[in-house]
C-alpha positions in Angstrom: 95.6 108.0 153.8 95.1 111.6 153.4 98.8 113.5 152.4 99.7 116.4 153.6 99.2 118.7 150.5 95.7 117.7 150.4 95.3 118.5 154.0 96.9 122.0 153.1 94.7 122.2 150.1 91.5 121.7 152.3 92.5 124.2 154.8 93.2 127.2 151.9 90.4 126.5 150.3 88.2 127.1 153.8 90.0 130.1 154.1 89.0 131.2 150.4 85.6 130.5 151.8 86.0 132.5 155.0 87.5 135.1 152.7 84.6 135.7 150.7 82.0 135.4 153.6 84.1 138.0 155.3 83.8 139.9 151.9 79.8 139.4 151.7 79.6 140.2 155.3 81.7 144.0 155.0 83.9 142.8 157.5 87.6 144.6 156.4 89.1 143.5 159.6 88.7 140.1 158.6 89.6 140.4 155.1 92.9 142.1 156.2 93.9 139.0 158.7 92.6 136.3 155.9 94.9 138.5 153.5 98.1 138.4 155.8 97.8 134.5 155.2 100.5 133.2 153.0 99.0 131.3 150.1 96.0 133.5 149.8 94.7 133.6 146.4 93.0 137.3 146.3 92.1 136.7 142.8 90.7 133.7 143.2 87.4 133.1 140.8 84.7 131.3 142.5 83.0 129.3 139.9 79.7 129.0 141.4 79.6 133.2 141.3 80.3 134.1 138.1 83.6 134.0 138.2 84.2 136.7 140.2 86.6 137.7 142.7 86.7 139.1 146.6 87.2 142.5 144.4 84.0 141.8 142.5 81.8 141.3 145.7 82.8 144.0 147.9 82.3 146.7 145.0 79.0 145.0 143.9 78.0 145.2 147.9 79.7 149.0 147.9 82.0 147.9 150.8 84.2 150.9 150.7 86.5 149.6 153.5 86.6 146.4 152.6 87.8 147.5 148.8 90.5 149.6 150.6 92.0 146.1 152.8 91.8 144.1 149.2 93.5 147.2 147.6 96.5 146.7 149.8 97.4 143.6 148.5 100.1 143.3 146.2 98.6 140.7 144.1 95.1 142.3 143.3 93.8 142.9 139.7 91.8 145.3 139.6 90.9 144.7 135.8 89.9 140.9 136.4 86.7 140.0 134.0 84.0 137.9 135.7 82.5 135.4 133.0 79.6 138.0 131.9 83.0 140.3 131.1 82.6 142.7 133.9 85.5 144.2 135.8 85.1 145.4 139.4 84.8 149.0 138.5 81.8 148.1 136.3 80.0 146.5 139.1 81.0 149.6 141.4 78.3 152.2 141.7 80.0 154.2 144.8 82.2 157.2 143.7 84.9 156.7 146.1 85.3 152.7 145.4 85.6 154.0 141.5 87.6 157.1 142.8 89.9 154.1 144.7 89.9 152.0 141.5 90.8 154.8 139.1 94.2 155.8 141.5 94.8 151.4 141.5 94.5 151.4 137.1 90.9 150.1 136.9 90.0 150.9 133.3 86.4 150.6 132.2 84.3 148.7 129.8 85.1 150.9 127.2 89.0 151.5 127.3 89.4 147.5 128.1 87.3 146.7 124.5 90.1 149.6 123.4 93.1 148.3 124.7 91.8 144.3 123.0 91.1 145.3 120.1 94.6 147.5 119.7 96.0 144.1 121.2 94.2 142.0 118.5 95.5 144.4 116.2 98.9 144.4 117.2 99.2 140.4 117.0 98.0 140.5 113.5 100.1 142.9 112.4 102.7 141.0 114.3 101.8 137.7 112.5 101.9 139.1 109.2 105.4 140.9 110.0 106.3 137.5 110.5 104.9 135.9 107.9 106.5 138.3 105.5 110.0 137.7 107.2 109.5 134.0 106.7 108.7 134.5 103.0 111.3 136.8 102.2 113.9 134.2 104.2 112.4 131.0 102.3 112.5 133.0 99.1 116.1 133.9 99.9 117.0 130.5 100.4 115.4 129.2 97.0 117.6 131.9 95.3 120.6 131.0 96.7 119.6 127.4 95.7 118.9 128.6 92.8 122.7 130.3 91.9 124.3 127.1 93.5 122.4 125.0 91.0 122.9 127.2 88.2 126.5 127.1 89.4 126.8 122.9 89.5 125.2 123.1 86.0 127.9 125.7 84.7 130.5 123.2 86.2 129.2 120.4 84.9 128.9 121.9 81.4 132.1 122.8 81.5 133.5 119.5 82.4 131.9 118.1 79.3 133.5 120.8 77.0 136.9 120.0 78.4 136.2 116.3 78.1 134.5 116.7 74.5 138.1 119.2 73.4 140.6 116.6 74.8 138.6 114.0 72.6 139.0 115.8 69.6 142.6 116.9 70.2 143.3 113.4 70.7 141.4 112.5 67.7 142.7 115.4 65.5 146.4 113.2 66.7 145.2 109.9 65.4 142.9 110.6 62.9 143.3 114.3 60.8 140.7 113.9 58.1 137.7 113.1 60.2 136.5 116.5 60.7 136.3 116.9 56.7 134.8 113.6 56.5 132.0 114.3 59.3 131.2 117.3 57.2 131.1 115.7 53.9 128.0 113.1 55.4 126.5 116.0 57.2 126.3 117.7 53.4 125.0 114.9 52.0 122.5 114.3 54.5 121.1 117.8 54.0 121.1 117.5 50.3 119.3 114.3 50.7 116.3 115.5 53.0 116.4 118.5 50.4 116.0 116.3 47.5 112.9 114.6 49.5 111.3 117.4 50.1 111.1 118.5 45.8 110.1 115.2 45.9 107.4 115.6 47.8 106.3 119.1 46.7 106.3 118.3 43.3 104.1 114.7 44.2 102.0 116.9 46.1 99.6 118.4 43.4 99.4 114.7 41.9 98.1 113.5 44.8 95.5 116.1 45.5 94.2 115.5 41.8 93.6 112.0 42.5 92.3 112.2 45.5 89.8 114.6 43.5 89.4 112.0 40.7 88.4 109.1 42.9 86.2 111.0 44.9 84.2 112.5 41.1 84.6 109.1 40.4 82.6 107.3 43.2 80.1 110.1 42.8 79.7 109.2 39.0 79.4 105.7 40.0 76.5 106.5 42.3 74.6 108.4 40.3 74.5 105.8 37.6 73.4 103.2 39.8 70.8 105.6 41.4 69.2 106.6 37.6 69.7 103.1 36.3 66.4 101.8 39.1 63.0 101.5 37.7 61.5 104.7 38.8 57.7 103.9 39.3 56.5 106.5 42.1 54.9 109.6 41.1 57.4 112.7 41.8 54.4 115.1 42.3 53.3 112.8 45.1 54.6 112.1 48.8 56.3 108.9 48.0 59.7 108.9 49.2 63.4 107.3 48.4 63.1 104.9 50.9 59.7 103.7 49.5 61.2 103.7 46.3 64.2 101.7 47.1 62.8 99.3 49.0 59.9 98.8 46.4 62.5 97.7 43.4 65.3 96.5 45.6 64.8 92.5 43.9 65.2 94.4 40.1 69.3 93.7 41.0 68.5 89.9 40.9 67.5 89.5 37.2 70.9 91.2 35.1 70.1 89.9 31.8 67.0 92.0 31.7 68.1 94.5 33.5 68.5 97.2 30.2 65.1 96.0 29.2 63.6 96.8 32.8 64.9 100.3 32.4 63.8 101.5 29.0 60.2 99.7 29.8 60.0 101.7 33.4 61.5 104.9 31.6 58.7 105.1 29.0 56.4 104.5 31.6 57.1 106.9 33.9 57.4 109.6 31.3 54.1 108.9 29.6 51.9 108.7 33.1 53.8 111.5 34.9 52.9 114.4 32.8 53.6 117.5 35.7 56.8 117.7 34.3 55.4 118.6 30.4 53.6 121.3 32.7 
């Protein structure tokens, strides 16, 4: 069952059409009755034309009179952009439809890419005017969080300090001496993590020197073991430590000969190594 607004909106939209064949035919008679139709969309944009508008047509065609009737309507825009961006008075290419324009506020190419870009402008420097007003009224209202925190805080503290005084008044009443006697430890506590550290300073250089003796010690104890090994590879050579070590590592097996192993490999080695006498 068809409703009576879609009925309505199928007979505006054939008089849209008639409208625009009126306009593509240069009829102005035609356009001016179609106009006096309440409901008539003059600016309507035809999608299957670009976009564009009655307007657009009749100054594309160079229908003078039929840009006059359109003129007269109250609702025209005459700066209405077609989807390739064009205005009517950039498709017009008769001086008296741009001459009729002009006196209606067409603006051209040009002055509209003007008038955008001042209107870009102005939003941005709208935005950030806002912005800034928004950070100066949150960083308002952290300050004044700020003092009334600061403010609880100062209460609190003094709270406590009235609370800590009337505990010590009332102690002063029950108890006089305890002040001198709170002192008295407090001295002594001082004296006593004085005392530690003399202590400790004067340990100090002790320790150091035997740390130092126990390292020279290991060392020593090293080096003996190392010179106390048979040494049976030739120093002038390219016989290493490893071969060496690993050549005389069962000599550690045998201690009651081990003196006797020494001297024996120390004669040796001095009377077949003679580089050194040179």
């Amino acid at each position: 069952m068809v409703t009576r607004r879609e009925t309505e909106a199928e007979e505006m939209s054939d008089v849209h059409t008639v409208l625009f064949e009126a306009t593509q035919s240069g009829d102005a008679a035609a356009v001016e009755r179609i106009l006096s139709i309440p409901g008539v969309v003059v600016n309507l944009q035809w999608p299957h034309m670009k976009k564009r508008t009655a307007l657009h047509i009749a100054c594309d065609e160079g229908f003078e009179n039929v840009v006059a009737a359109l003129l007269q309507h109250r609702d025209i825009d005459v700066n209405l952009e077609d989807e390739d961006g064009q205005s009517p008075i950039d498709l017009a290419w008769r001086n008296g439809i741009k001459a009729r324009l002009l006196q209606h506020g067409a603006k051209d190419k040009h002055t509209r890419k003007v008038e955008k870009e001042m209107q870009r402008a102005l939003k941005t420097a709208q935005l950030l005017e806002a912005q800034r007003v928004q950070r100066e009224r949150e960083e308002a209202e952290r300050e004044a969080q700020r003092k009334r925190d600061e403010a609880e805080r100062q209460v609190r503290r003094e709270k406590l300090e009235a609370e800590r005084r009337a505990l010590e008044a009332k102690r002063d009443r029950e108890d006089p001496g305890w002040r001198q006697r709170e002192q008295a430890e407090r001295d002594r506590a001082e004296e006593e993590r004085k005392e530690r550290e003399e202590q400790a300073a004067k340990m100090r250089p002790y320790l150091i020197a035997g740390g130092i003796s126990l390292f020279c010690i290991g060392f020593l104890i090293v080096v003996i073991v190392a010179l106390s090994q048979p040494r049976e590879y030739d120093p002038c050579g390219s016989d290493s430590w490893s071969d060496h070590w690993d050549g005389h590592s069962d000599s550690w097996s045998d201690s009651s000969d081990f003196w006797r192993d020494w001297r024996r490999g120390r004669n040796e080695w001095w009377s077949d190594n003679d580089c050194w006498r040179q």
